[in-house]
Phi, psi and omega in degrees: 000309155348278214284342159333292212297317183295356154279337165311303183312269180347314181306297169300309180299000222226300181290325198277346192294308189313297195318330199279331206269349175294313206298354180326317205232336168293304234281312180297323160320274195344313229259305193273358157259012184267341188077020172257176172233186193229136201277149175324122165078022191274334174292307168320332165330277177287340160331312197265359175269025186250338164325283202271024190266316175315273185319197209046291190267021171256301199306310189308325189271320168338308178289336181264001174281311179303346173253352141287320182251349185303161184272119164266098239316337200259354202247335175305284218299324170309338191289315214281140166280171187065011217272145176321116173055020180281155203273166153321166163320145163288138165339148173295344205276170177229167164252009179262063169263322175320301193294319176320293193294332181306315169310336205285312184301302213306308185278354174282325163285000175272317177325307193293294175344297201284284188296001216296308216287342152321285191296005169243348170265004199234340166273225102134305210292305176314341189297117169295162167262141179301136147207120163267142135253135197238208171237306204216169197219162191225130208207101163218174183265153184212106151283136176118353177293096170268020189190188196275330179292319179283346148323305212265317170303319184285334193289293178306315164327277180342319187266351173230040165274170167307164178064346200272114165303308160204180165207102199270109152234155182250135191274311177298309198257004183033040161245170170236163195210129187212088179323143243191128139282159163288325154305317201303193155239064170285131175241170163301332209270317198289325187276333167279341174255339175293335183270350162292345185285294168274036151085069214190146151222145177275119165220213180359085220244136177193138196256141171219137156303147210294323207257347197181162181276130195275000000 
């Protein structure tokens, strides 16, 4: 019964160490579709913790495999032939075969966890580039991105300031490109803060004309 509970422990550890290792490319998407914000550099943040969230859910899972599948001393001894007063075989049933199979689920979620910022970046990498026509386009730079996920984060900040038509962000070139009506009243500080929000930041800004740089 023991090593059950301590294979439970190990599970939750396993699974939640995977989540941490997401959060780099979930947390920031979550945050901007819930509207809350995020302190500056919180993707980078995790980025760089994601080494060891991975070590994390590997030792976790190690452990629970070795407290799931080990030979437990009365079933050794039961094994061994001649053994003095040794007992029958044990019954086929197990009572960890629930933990077993449960470990089995924990580690197909931990895999899945563990590839999200892959798998977003390979939904991501396929995206045409947009032409709006719009009168003017705001071209800046945004630190802090390590993934396809922190694209997709910057990218919605971006769409929802007011006026803003559209928004091309780039990872290789860490820029955004952000389509303008020429009516709105957009301003930078409305582009700096929205991207401060998801945690993220925005500088060096320069307005381009549809046809040409202004």
């Amino acid at each position: 019964m023991e090593s059950n509970k301590n294979s439970g422990w190990v599970m939750v550890g396993a699974v939640t160490a995977a989540v941490g290792a997401s959060l780099c490319c979930t947390l920031p998407i979550a945050v901007s579709l819930i509207g809350i914000g995020l302190f500056t550099g919180a993707s980078a943040f995790f980025e760089g913790l994601r080494p060891y969230f991975l070590a994390a859910a590997g030792i976790f899972l190690a452990v629970g495999y070795y407290f799931a599948f080990r030979r437990r001393p009365a079933e050794i001894c039961a094994c061994e032939p001649g053994t003095v007063g040794s007992a029958p075989p044990p019954p086929a049933s197990d009572s960890r075969t629930p933990f077993r199979v449960a470990l089995i689920v924990a580690t197909v979620a931990v895999l899945f966890f563990s590839a999200v910022p892959n798998l977003l970046t390979a939904r991501h990498s396929s995206t045409a580039v947009q032409t709006v026509n719009t009168q003017k386009v705001a071209v800046m730079r945004v630190e802090g991105m390590t993934c396809r996920g922190c694209v997709t984060a910057v990218e919605k900040a971006l769409q929802n300031v007011p006026g803003v038509m559209y928004a091309q962000v780039s990872l290789q070139a860490k820029e955004a490109r952000v389509g303008v009506d020429m009516s709105a009243n957009v301003t930078e500080a409305m582009f700096t803060a929205a991207v401060d929000k998801a945690g993220y930041r925005a500088f060096s800004f320069r307005w381009e004309a549809q046809n040409g740089a202004r």
